[in-house]
Every structure is written in structure tokens, then in C-alpha cells.
C-alpha positions as CSV (number, residue, x, y, z in Angstrom):
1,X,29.8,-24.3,33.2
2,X,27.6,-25.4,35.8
3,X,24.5,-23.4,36.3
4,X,22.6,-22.3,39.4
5,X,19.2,-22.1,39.2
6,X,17.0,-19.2,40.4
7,X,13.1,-19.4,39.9
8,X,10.4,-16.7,40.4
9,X,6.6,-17.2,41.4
10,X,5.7,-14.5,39.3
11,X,6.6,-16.9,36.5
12,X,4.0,-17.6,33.6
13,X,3.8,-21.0,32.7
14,X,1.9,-22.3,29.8
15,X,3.6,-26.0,29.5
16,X,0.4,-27.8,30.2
17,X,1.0,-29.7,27.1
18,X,4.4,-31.4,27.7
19,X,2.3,-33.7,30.9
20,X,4.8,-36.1,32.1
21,X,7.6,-34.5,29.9
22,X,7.9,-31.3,32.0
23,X,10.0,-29.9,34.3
24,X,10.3,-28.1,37.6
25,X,10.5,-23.9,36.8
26,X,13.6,-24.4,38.7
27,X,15.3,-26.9,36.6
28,X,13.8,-25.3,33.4
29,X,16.1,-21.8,34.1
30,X,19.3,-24.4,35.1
31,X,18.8,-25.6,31.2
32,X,18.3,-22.0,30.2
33,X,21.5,-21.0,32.2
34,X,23.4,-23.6,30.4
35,X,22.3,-22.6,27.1
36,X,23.0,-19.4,27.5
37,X,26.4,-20.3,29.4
38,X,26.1,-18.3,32.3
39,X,25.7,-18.6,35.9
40,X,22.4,-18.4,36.4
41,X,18.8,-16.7,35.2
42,X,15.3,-15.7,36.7
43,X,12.4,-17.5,34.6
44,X,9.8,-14.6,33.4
45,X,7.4,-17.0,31.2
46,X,7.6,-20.2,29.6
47,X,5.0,-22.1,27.0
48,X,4.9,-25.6,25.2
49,X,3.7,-25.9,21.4
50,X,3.3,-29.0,19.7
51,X,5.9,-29.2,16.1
52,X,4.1,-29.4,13.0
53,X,5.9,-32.5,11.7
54,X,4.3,-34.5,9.3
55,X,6.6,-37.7,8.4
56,X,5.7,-40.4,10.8
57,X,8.1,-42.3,13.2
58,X,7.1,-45.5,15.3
59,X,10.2,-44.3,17.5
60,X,8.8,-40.9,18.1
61,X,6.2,-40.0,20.9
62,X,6.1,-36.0,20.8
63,X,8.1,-33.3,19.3
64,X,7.7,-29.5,21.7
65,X,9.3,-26.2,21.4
66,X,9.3,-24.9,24.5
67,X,10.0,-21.2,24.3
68,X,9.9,-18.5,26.6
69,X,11.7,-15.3,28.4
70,X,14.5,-15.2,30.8
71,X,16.5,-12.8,32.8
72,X,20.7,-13.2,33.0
73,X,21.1,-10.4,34.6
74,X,21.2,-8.0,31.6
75,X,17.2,-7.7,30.8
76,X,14.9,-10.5,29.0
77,X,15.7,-12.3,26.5
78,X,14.1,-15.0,24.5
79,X,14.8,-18.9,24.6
80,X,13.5,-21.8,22.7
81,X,14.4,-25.3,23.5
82,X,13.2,-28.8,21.7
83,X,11.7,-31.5,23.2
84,X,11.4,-34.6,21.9
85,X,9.7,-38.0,23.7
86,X,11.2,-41.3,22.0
87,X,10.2,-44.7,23.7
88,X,10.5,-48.4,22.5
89,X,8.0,-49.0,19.7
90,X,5.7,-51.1,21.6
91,X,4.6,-47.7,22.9
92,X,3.7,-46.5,18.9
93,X,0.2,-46.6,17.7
94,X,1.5,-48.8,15.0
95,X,2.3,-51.8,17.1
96,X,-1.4,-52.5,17.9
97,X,-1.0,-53.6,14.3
98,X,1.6,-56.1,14.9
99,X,-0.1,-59.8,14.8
100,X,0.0,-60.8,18.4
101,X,1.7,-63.9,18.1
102,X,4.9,-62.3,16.4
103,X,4.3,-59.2,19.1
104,X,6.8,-60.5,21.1
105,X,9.6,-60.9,18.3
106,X,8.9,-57.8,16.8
107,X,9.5,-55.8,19.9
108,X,12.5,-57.1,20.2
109,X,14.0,-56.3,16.5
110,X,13.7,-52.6,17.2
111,X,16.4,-50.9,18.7
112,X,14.9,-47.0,20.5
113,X,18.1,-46.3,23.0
114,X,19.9,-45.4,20.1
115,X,19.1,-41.4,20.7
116,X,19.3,-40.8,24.3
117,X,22.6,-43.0,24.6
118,X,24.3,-40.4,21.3
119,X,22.9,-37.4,23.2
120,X,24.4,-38.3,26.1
121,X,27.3,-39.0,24.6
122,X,30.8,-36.9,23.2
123,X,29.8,-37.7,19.9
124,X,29.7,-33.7,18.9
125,X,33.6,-33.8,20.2
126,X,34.2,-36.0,17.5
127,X,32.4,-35.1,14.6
128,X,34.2,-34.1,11.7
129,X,34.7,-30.6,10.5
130,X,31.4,-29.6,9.1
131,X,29.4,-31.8,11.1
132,X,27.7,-30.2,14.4
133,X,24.5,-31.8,16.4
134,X,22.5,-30.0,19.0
135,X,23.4,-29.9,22.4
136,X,21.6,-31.5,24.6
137,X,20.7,-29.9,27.9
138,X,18.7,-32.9,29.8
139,X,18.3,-36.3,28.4
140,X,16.0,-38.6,30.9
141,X,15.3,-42.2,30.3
142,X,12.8,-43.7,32.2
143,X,11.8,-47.4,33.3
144,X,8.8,-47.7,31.0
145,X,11.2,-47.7,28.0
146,X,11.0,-43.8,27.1
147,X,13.0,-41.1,27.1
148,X,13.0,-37.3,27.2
149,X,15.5,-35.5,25.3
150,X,15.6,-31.3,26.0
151,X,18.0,-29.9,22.8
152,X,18.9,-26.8,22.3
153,X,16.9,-24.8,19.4
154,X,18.8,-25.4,15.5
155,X,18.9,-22.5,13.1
156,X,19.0,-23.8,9.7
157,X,18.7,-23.0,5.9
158,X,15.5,-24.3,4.5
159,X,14.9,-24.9,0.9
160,X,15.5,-28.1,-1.5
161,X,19.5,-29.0,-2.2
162,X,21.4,-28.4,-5.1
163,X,23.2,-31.3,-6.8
164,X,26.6,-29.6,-5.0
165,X,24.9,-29.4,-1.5
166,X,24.1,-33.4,-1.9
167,X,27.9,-34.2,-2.9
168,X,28.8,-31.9,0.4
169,X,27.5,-34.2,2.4
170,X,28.0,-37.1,1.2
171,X,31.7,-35.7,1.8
172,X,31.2,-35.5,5.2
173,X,29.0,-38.9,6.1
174,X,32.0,-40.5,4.2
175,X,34.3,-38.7,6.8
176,X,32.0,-39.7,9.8
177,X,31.8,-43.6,8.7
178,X,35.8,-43.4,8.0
179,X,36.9,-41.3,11.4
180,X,38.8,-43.3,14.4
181,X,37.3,-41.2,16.7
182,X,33.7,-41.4,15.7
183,X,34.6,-45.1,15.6
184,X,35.0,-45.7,19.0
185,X,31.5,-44.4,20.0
186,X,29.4,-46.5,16.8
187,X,28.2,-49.3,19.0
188,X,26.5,-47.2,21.4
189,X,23.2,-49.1,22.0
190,X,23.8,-52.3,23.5
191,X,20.4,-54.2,22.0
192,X,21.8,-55.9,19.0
193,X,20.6,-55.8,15.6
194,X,20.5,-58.2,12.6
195,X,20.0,-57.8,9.2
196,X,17.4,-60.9,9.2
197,X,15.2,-58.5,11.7
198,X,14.8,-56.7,8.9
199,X,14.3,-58.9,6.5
200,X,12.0,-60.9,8.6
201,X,9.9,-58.1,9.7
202,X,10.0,-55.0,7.7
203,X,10.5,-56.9,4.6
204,X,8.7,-59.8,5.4
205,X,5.1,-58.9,6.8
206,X,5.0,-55.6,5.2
207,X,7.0,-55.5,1.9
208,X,6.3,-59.2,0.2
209,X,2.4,-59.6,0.8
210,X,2.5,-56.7,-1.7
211,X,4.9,-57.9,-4.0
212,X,3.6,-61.5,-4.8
213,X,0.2,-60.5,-5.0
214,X,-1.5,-60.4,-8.4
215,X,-3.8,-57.4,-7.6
216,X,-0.7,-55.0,-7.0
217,X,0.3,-55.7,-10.8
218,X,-3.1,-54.9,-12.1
219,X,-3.4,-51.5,-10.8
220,X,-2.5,-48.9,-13.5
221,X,-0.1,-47.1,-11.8
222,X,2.0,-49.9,-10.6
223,X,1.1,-51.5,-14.5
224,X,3.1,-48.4,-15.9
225,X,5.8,-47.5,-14.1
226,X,6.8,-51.3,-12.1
227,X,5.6,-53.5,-14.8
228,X,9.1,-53.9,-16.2
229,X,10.9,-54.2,-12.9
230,X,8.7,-56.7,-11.7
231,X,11.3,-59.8,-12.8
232,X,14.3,-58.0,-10.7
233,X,12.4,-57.4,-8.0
234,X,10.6,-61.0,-7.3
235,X,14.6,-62.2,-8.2
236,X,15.7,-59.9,-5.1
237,X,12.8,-61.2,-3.3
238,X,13.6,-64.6,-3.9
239,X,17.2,-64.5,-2.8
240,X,16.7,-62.2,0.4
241,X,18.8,-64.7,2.5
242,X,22.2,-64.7,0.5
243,X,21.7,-60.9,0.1
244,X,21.1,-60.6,4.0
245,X,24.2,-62.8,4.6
246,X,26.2,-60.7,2.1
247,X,25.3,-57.6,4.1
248,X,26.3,-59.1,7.6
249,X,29.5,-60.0,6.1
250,X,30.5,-56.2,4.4
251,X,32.8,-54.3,6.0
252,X,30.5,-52.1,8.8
253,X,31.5,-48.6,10.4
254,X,29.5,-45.7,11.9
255,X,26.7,-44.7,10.5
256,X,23.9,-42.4,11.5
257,X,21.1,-44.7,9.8
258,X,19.0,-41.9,8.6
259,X,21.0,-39.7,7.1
260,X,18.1,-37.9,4.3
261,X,18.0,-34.3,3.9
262,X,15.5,-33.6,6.2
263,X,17.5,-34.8,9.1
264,X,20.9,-32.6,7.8
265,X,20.3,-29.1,8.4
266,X,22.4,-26.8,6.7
267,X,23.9,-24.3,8.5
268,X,22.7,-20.6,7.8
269,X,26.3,-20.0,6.3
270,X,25.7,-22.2,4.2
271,X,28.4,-24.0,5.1
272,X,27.9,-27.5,7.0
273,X,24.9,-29.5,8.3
274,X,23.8,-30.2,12.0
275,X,23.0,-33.8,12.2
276,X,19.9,-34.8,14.0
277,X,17.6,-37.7,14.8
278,X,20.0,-40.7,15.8
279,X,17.4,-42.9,16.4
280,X,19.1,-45.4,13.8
281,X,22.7,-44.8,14.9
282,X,24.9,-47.8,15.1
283,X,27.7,-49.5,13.0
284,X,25.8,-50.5,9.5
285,X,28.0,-51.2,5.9
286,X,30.0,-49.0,4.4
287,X,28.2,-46.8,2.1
288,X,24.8,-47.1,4.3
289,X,24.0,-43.2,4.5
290,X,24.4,-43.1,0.9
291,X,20.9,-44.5,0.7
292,X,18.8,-42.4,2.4
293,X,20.5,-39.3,1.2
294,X,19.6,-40.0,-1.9
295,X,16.1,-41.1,-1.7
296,X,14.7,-39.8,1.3
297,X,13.2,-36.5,-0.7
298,X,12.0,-38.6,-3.6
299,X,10.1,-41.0,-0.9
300,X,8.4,-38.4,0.7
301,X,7.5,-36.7,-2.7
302,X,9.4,-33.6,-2.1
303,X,12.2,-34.3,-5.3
304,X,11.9,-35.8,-8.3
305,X,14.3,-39.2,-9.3
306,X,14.8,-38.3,-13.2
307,X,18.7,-37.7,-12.7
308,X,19.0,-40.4,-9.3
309,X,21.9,-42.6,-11.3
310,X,23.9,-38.8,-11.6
311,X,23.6,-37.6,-8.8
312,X,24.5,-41.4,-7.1
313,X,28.0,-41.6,-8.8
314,X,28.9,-37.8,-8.0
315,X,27.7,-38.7,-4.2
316,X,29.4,-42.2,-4.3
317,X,33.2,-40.7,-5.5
318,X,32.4,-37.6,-2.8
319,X,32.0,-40.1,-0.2
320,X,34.6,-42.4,-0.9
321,X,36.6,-39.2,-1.0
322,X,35.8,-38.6,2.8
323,X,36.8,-42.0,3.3
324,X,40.0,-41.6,2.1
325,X,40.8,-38.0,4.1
326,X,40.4,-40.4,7.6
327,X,42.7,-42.6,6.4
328,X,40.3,-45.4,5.6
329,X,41.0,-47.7,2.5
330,X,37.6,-48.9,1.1
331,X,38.4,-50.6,-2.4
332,X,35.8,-48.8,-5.3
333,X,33.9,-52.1,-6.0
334,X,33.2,-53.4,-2.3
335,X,31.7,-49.6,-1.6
336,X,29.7,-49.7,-4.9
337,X,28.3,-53.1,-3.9
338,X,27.7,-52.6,-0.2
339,X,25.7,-49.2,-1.6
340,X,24.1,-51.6,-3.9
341,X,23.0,-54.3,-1.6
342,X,21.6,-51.9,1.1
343,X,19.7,-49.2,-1.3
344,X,17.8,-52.6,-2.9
345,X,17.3,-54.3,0.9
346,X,16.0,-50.9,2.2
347,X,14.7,-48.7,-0.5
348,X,14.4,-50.9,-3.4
349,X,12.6,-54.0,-2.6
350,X,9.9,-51.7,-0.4
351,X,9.5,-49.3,-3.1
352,X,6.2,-50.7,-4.4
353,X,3.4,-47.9,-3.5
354,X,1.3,-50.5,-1.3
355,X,0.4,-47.8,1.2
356,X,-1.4,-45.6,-1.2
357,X,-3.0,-48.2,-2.9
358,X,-4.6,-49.7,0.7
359,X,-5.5,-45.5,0.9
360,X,-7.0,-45.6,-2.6
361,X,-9.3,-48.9,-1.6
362,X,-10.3,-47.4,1.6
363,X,-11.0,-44.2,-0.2
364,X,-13.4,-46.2,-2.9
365,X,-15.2,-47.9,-0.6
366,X,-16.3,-44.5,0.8
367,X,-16.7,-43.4,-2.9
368,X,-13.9,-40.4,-2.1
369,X,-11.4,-41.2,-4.5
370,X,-10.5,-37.9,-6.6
371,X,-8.9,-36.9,-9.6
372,X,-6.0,-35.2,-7.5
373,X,-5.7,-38.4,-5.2
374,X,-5.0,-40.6,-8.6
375,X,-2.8,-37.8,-10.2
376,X,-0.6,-37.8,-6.7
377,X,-0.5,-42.2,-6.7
378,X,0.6,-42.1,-10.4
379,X,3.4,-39.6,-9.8
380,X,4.4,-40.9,-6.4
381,X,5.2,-44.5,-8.1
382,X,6.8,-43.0,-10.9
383,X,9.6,-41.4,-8.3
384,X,9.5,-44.9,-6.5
385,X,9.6,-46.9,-9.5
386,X,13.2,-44.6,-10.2
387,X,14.5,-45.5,-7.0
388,X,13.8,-49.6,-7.9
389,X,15.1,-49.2,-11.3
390,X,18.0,-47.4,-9.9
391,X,18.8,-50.2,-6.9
392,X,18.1,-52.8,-9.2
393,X,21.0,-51.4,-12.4
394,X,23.3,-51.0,-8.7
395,X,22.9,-54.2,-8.0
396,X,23.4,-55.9,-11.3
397,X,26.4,-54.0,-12.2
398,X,28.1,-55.1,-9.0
399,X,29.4,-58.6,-8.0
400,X,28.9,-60.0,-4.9
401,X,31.1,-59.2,-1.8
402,X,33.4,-62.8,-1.5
């Protein structure tokens, strides 16, 4: 329906903190009117808050509810739309930190259209059953290399995911990756990406520094719970080419890149998941979402990785199982090995706890290291040190792709 837009000056507008991002009144009730699917609507008030979000993304420039009142004709009403700023990562804080002779490369390796190109998009026509993402009401790129996305609001169960809610969607991501029809929209984002971008960058300045360096070993934590995956890890280390060629070569299909809990909301039913944040979306192996689904809440320290091997096989046959209702044919052992090779590339190999050990020395020299702080880096590299363990046994039970 296409919506007509009727503003007031009686309108009370507390959106200061959106700046650039924002909107005429007028074209704020033509979003409203959409949302609401109806001709048109008189703006009453209207006010920008910043989301408390505390995982950080170098993709990411703001996340805002806008919420307010509105008139359809049929008295006030409440709205509440998202707003979220993405830009190339050369606009993140994080790339002052990028050496300045490899600045050039490195802005290069990371792909931002992703989102804005999904979002304006039919991908939501061709999500499988189960599957839903927001709507998006505006989506505004810009020269500088930004974007502004305006989504409708998500209602969502929170709470942490029983073992059956993780083999549900594994389910359905195997359904996504396997559909025709989701097929045809996979390649969305035309700045291509290679594994080696990864494993140059990511991997390369961030990851192995860490891992060959004596002083990493000695620390207590790492001592006790890495100190016998230290020979499989160097030994993935040291052959990061093949496995990077092995990837390139697996089978690839859609996949959203990110798929971890916190970016599959369950439906308040109870009963499917609204995908979100496509910042990653683009064809990747088979099996890729598989990762992230299963680690993403033991990474940020929000589940525990005691019964990871488990709940990886039941999540592996569930998705294989989704596969197979689009009519996609992915033999057992080259999905088991293209899980195996990405969870070790992207969640294995990185697993070390470097950041909280740079936090820890910073914290010394300030002589504000606390019992709590020590009690949090010990526990947070026993959940990593489950998720190398568990990429490394993967990896060594599966033979590589031919």
C-alpha cells in the first residue's frame, strides 16, 4: 500500500539524537502509515533513544528506537521503529588501529553493503517456513559509504535456548542454505570476498601474534585450559593455506554469516525465529551457520561449552535434514568437513583469550586487577578452550574435501 503522508506543527519531536540519520516529520508518518498499512496518519510525538547493545561490531555506527504516537484516523496509537547506521569499516573506531601501510588492503577485505542490499531486497518472500526478518520501511545509502536502515520494531521471546530450540534452527538455516529460491538472491553484495582476506587479516594480524608468542603459554589460565591444544592448534596454524584453499573449493550456498542466537529471535509463539543483522550475508560453505550457532553464546559468556560435541551432532543431522526437504543432496562427510574446516578457521584458531589477557596487563599496570576480573578470564578460556578442543576433534575426524 502506498502511504500519503500528513504532518502536524503541533508535533513533538525529541529525535535530536539520530543527527544526520533523521527524517522529515513528513516522511516519518509515510513510514508509520506503511507500518501500520493504511493510507495515511497525523504525527502527535516522536523521540530517539539510543539501544543498550553491548557486543561490538566494526560494521555498526548506531542502533535507535524511535518511538512515538500517531493518529490513523481511529485515536493514538503507539509506534516504535529501529534504526540502525551501518557504513564501511573504515568509518569504525577500530580502523585507527589498522597499521597504515596495510590500511589500504584492509579496507578493502570487508564487505558493509551486505545489509542494505538484503533489506532492500525480496529475500523475506523467500524465506523458508519459519524464517521471517523485519520489514524494512526506508533503507538510504549514502556516498560516504553508510547506510540508514528504518525496520520495523521485532517482538521476540527472550531467554537462553533449550538443546531442542538449537536443533529448530539449525532445521531451518539448513533449509535457507538448501532453498532455490533463496539461492538466487545469495550473491547480493557485489565486493567480493576471499577466504585469504581472512586469513590474511583477521587471522593473520590479530589471531597468530598471540598464538606463537611464548608469553600467551605462560599465563595460568591459558597454561590450564590450552596447554594441551597448543600442538593442534600451531598444526592448524601452520597449514592455513591448504585449509583456506580447501574452503574455496567446498561446495558454497546461502548463508546468513552470523547466524548465533542473538541475531535469531524467537517468535513469541514460540514457534520460528526472525532473522536479523545480514551484515555477513553472502554465499559461504555448506554448513557455515552451523558455527556461529553453536558458539556464539559460549563466546560472549552467556552459555557454557560442557555438552558442545552433543549438541553439534543433534544440530549437524537437523540441518542436513533441512537440506534434504529443498531438495539439496549434500553427502554426510563433505558437510561434516566443511563444518569442520570453517568452525577451526573462524572460531577455533581465534579462540585463544588474547583480548582479556591485553585487559588484564593494562589493568596491572594501573594496579586494578581483581579477584572477580581473574575468576571471569579463567572461566571465559575454559568455554573458549571447549570450542578449540571441539574444532580441533572436527577437524581430525574428517578427511579433507578432494
Amino acid at each position: 500500500m502506498k502511504a500519503t503522508f500528513t504532518s502536524t506543527e503541533s508535533v513533538t519531536d525529541r529525535r535530536e539524537l539520530l543527527g544526520d540519520d533523521d527524517v522529515s516529520d513528513d516522511e516519518l508518518a509515510g513510514m508509520v502509515a506503511d507500518l501500520w498499512e493504511v493510507p495515511d496518519v497525523t504525527l502527535l510525538e516522536s523521540s530517539a533513544q539510543t539501544v543498550p547493545y553491548d557486543v561490538p561490531s566494526i560494521l555498526t555506527g548506531a542502533r535507535t528506537w524511535v518511538r512515538g504516537r500517531a493518529d490513523a484516523g481511529a485515536g493514538p496509537r503507539d509506534f516504535t521503529l529501529f534504526v540502525k547506521r551501518v557504513h564501511h569499516w573504515r568509518h569504525s573506531p577500530a580502523f585507527a588501529f589498522v597499521p597504515p601501510e596495510a590500511a589500504e588492503w584492509a579496507a578493502a577485505t570487508v564487505p558493509w553493503r551486505s545489509e542494505p542490499l538484503v533489506y532492500g531486497s525480496d529475500l523475506a518472500d523467500r524465506l523458508p517456513v519459519g524464517l521471517t526478518m523485519p520489514r524494512a520501511l526506508r533503507v538510504d545509502e549514502r556516498p560516504d559509504e553508510t547506510a540508514v536502515l528504518w525496520l520495523e520494531a521485532v517482538e521476540h521471546a527472550p531467554g537462553p535456548w533449550s538443546v531442542e530450540t538449537y536443533v529448530d534452527a539449525a532445521g531451518l538455516l539448513g533449509r535457507m542454505s538448501g532453498s532455490p529460491r533463496v539461492a538466487e538472491v545469495a550473491d547480493l553484495d557485489p565486493l567480493p570476498w576471499h577466504i585469504t582476506s581472512f586469513v590474511e587479516g583477521r587471522i593473520g594480524h590479530s589471531v597468530l601474534p598471540g598464538l606463537f608468542d611464548e608469553a600467551t603459554w605462560r599465563h595460568p589460565a591459558v597454561a590450564e585450559h590450552f596447554g594441551e591444544l597448543r600442538p593442534g592448534l600451531l598444526a592448524v596454524a601452520r597449514h592455513l593455506d591448504a585449509l583456506a584453499e580447501e574452503f574455496a573449493r567446498m561446495p558454497h550456498r546461502a548463508a546468513h554469516g552470523d547466524a548465533c542466537p542473538n541475531n535469531l529471535l524467537r517468535h513469541p509463539s514460540g514457534v520460528g525465529y526472525t532473522l536479523i543483522d545480514y551484515g555477513f550475508w553472502r554465499p559461504q560453505p555448506v554448513g557455515f551457520d552451523l558455527s556461529q550457532l553453536l558458539v556464539g553464546e559460549i563466546q560472549v559468556g552467556r552459555r557454557d561449552g560442557d555438552d558442545l560435541p552433543e549438541l553439534a551432532a543433534a544440530c549437524l543431522e537437523a540441518y542436513a535434514a533441512g537440506l534434504a526437504a529443498e531438495g539439496l543432496d549434500v553427502p554426510r562427510h563433505v558437510l561434516r568437513r566443511a563444518h569442520a574446516v570453517s568452525l577451526v578457521l573462524f572460531n577455533g584458531l581465534p579462540s585463544l583469550p588474547v583480548e582479556m589477557l591485553e585487559e588484564e596487563v593494562a589493568l596491572a599496570e594501573a594496579g586494578a586487577v581483581t579477584d572477580d576480573f581473574r575468576a571471569a578470564l579463567d572461566h571465559w578460556a575454559r568455554q573458549r578452550a571447549a570450542i578449540a578442543r571441539y574444532s580441533l576433534t572436527l577437524l581430525a575426524d574428517t578427511e579433507p574435501a578432494a
